[in-house]
C-alpha positions as CSV (number, residue, x, y, z in Angstrom):
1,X,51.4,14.3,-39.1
2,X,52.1,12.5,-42.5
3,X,54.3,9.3,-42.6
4,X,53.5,8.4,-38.9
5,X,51.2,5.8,-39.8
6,X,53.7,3.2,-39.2
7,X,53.5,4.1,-35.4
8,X,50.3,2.3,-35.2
9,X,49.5,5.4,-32.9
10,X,45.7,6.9,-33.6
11,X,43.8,10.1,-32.9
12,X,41.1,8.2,-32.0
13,X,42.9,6.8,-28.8
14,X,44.4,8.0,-26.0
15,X,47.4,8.8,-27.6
16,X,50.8,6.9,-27.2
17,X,54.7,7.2,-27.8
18,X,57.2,5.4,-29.8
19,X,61.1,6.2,-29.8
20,X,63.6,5.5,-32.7
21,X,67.4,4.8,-32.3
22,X,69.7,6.0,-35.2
23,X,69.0,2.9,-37.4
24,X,65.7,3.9,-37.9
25,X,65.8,7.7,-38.5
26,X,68.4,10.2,-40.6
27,X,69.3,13.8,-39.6
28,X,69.7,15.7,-42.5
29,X,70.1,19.0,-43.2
30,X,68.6,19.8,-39.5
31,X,65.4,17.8,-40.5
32,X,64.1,14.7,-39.5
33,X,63.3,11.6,-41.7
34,X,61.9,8.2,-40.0
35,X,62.4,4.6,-41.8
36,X,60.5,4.5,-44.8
37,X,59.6,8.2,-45.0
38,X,60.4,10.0,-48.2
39,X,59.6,13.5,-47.0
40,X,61.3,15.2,-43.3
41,X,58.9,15.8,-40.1
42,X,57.0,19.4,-40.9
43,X,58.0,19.7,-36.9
44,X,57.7,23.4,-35.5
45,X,60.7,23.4,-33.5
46,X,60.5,25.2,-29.9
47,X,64.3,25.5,-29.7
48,X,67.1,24.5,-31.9
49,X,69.7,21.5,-31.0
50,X,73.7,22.9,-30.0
51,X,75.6,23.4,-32.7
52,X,77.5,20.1,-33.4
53,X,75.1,18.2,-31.7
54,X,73.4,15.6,-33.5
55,X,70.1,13.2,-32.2
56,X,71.0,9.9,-30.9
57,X,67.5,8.7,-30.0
58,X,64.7,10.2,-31.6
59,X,60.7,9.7,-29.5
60,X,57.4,10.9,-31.2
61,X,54.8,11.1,-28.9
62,X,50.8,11.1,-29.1
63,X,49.1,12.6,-26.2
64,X,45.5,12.3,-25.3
65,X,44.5,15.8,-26.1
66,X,45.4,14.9,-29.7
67,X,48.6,16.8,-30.2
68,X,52.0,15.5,-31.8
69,X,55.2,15.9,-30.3
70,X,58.9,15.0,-30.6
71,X,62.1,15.1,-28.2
72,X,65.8,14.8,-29.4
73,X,68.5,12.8,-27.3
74,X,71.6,14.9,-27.5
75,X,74.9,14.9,-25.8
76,X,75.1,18.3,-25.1
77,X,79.0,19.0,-24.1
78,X,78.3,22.8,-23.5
79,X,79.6,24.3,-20.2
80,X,76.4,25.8,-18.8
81,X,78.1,26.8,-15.6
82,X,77.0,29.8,-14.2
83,X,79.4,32.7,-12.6
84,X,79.2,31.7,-8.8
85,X,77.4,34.1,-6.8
86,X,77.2,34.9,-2.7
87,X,73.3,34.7,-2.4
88,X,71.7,31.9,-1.0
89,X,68.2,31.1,0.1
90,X,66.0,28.9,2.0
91,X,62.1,28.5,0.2
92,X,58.8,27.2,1.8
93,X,56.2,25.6,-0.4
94,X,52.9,26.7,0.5
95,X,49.7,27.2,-1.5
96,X,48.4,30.6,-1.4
97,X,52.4,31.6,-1.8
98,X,53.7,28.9,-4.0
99,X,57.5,29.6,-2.7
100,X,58.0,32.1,0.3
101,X,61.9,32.7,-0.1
102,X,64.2,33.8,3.0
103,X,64.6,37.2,2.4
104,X,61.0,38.2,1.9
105,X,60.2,37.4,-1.5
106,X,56.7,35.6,-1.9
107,X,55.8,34.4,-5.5
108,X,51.9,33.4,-6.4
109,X,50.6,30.6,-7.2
110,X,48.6,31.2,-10.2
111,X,46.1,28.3,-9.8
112,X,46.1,27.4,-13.1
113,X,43.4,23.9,-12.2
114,X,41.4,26.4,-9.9
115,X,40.7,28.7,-13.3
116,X,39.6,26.3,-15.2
117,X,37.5,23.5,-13.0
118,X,34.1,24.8,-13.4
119,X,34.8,23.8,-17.5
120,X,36.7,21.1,-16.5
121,X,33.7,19.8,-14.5
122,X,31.2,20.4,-17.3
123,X,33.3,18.6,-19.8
124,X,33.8,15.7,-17.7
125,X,29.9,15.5,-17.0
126,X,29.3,16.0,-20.9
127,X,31.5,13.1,-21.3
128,X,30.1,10.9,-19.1
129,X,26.7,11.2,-20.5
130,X,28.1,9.8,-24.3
131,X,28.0,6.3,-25.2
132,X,31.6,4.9,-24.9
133,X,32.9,4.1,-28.3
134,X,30.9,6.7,-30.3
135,X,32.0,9.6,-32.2
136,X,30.2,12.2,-29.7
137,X,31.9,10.5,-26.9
138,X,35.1,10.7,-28.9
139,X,34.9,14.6,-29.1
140,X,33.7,15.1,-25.9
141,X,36.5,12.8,-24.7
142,X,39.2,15.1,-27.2
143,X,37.9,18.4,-25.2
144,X,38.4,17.3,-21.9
145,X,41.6,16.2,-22.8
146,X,42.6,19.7,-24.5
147,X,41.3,21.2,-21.0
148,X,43.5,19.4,-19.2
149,X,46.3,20.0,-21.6
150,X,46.0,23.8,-21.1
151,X,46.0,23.3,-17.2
152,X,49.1,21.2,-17.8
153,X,51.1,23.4,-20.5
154,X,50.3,26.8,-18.3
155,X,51.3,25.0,-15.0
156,X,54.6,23.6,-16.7
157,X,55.4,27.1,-18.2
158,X,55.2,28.9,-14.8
159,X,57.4,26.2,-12.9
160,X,60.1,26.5,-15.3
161,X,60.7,29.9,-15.2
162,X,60.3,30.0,-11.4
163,X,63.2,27.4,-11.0
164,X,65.2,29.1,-13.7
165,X,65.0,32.4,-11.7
166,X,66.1,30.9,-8.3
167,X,68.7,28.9,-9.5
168,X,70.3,32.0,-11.8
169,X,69.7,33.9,-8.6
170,X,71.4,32.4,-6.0
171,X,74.3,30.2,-5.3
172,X,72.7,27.8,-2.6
173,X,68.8,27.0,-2.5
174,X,67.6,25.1,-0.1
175,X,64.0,23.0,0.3
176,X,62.3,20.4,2.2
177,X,62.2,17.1,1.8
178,X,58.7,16.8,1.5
179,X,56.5,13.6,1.1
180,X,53.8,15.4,-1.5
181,X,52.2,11.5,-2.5
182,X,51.5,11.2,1.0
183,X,50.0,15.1,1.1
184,X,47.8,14.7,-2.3
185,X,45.9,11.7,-0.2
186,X,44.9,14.0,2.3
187,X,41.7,15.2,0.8
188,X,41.0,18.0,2.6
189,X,39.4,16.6,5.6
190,X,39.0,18.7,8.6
191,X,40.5,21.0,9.8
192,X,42.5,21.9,6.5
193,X,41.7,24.9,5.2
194,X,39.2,25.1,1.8
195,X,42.2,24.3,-1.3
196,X,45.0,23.3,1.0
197,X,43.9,19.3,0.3
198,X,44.9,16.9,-2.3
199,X,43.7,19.1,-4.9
200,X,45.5,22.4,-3.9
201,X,48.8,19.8,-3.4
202,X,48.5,17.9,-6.4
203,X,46.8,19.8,-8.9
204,X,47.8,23.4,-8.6
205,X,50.7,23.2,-6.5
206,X,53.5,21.1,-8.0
207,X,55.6,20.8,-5.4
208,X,57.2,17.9,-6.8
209,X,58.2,18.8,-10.5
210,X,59.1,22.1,-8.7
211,X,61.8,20.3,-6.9
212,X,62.7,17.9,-9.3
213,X,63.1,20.9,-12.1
214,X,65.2,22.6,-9.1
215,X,67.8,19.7,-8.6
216,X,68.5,19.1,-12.2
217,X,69.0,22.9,-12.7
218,X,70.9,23.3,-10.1
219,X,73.4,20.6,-11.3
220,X,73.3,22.2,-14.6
221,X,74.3,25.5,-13.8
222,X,76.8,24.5,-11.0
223,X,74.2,25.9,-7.7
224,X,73.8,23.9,-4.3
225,X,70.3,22.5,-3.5
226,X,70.3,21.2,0.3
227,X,67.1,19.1,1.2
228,X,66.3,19.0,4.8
229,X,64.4,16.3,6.6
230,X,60.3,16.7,6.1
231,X,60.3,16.6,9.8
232,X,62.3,19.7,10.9
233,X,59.6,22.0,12.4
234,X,60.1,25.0,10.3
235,X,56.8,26.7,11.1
236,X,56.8,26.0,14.8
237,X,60.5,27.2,15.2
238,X,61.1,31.1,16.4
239,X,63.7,32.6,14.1
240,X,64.6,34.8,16.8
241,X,65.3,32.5,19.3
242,X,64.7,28.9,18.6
243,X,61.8,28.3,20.5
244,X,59.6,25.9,19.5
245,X,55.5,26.3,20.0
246,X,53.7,23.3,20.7
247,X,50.9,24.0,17.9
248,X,49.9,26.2,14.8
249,X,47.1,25.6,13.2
250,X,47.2,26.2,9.7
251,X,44.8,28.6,9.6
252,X,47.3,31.0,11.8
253,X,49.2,32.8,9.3
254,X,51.1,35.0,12.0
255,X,52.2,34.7,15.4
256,X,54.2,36.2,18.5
257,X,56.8,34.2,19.8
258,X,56.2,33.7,23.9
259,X,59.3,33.8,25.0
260,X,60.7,37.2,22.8
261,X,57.3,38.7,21.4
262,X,59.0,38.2,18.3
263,X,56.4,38.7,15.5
264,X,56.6,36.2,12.5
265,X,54.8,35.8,9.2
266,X,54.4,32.2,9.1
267,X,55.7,31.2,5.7
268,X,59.0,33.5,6.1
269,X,59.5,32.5,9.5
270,X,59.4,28.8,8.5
271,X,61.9,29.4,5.2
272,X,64.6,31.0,6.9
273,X,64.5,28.4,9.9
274,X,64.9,26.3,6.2
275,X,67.8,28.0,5.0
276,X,69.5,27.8,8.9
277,X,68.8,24.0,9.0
278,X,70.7,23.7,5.3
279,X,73.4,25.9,6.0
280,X,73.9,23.6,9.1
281,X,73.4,20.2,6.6
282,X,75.7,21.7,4.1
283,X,78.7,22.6,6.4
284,X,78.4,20.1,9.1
285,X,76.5,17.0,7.4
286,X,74.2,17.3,10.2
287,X,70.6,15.7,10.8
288,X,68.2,17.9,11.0
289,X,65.1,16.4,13.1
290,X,63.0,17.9,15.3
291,X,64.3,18.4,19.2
292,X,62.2,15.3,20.4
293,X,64.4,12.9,18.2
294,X,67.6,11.4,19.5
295,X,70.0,13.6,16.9
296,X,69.8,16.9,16.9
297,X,70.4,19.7,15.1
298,X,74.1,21.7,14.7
299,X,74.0,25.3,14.7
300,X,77.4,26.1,13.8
């Protein structure tokens, strides 16, 4: 990108980010010029700025894989309130299902680290066969960076549209309050099922940003997102009638209740037992912990 010299920011590192306040930039014409730059950004712009909005901060970024990018602090005064709506739902993360919703709806995880490890692999095992420094280790450092750009791009893309479509969807969306830096250490030691370690948490999964992207939406668009306590036994807990069985294995995917031979698919099971537990949270302010713990949960 021409004129970004001045960021001290090389290809040949592993990239880098530099951010401008309005002293050192002009908006013009809906272009961008930097201090000491004759000719605009040549930037290809994924969406244009609000009408009457005009940048206040200004950050050009390097990343590793070699690619230039910039972001535009706005103060966007739109009302992006959505018309209120009567649905509501409770989700469970999983891995196989990347969100099991209350009323039946399972959505995929595409696996987007799982498609492309095998070149991942190779790449890194090119790489670390170059002598650091040189000009093959350079390129072989530049393509496993572009690999893992692609695994990053395609998981980013999937999550965003995902939150966007609960969150236009329904009025109230509630998740658990899960502690995924704590999961993504586990890795995969017995008896977790084969992808259900720190890889299948961390890598594919993105529980995290997948929250995160659900809170800030939600407050956006004028939606409820309830969190419940990680503890709550979702999965153990009968729909039907409350009771709660002393194991399940991961592996078990559906079970009988034994006290009403209710018949539950696992994930579903466990989000609406979600939803119940932030409908209770929402109207009562209640605790929600499982029945071993001194408060308790209010059903009302």
């Amino acid at each position: 990108m021409d004129g970004l010299n001045i960021l001290t920011l090389r290809k040949n590192v592993w990239g880098g980010s530099a951010e401008f306040t309005k002293s050192a930039f002009k908006w013009k014409d809906g272009q961008v010029y930097l201090a000491k730059c004759s000719e605009p950004l040549p930037i290809r712009w994924s969406r244009q700025l609000p009408l009457g909005c005009v940048p206040t901060t200004i950050t050009v970024k390097l990343d590793p894989s070699g690619r230039w990018s910039i972001s535009l602090r706005v103060n966007d005064t739109r009302n992006l309130l959505l018309k209120p709506v009567k649905k509501q739902i409770g989700i469970d993360l999983g891995i196989t299902s990347l969100v099991t919703t209350s009323d039946g709806e399972k959505f995929a995880n595409p696996k987007n680290f799982n498609k492309l490890h095998k070149k991942l692999r190779l790449a890194q095992k090119s790489l670390s066969r170059k002598t650091k420094g040189s000009n093959n280790y350079q390129k072989a450092r530049l393509k496993v960076a572009r690999i893992h750009a692609k695994i990053k791009d395609s998981r980013l893309d999937y999550t965003h549209k995902l939150t966007t479509q609960l969150i236009r969807e329904n009025q109230t969306v509630v998740v658990e309050d899960l502690a995924v830096k704590n999961m993504v250490k586990n890795h995969n030691p017995p008896p977790s099922p084969p992808g259900r370690g720190a890889r299948g948490v961390g890598s594919d999964a993105n529980w995290s940003e997948l929250v995160r992207q659900l809170e800030y939406k939600a407050e956006w668009y004028g939606r409820e997102l309830v969190k419940i306590d990680r503890y709550f036994p979702s999965s153990k807990r009968c729909s039907n009638c409350g009771h709660i069985v002393e194991k399940l294995p991961l592996n078990i995917r559906e079970w009988d209740c034994p006290e009403c031979a209710a018949h539950h698919d696992r994930d579903i099971n466990a989000s609406i037992n979600i939803l119940a537990a932030g409908l209770a949270v929402s109207v009562c302010g209640a605790t929600v912990r499982p029945s071993e713990s001194k408060s308790r949960l209010c059903w009302c």
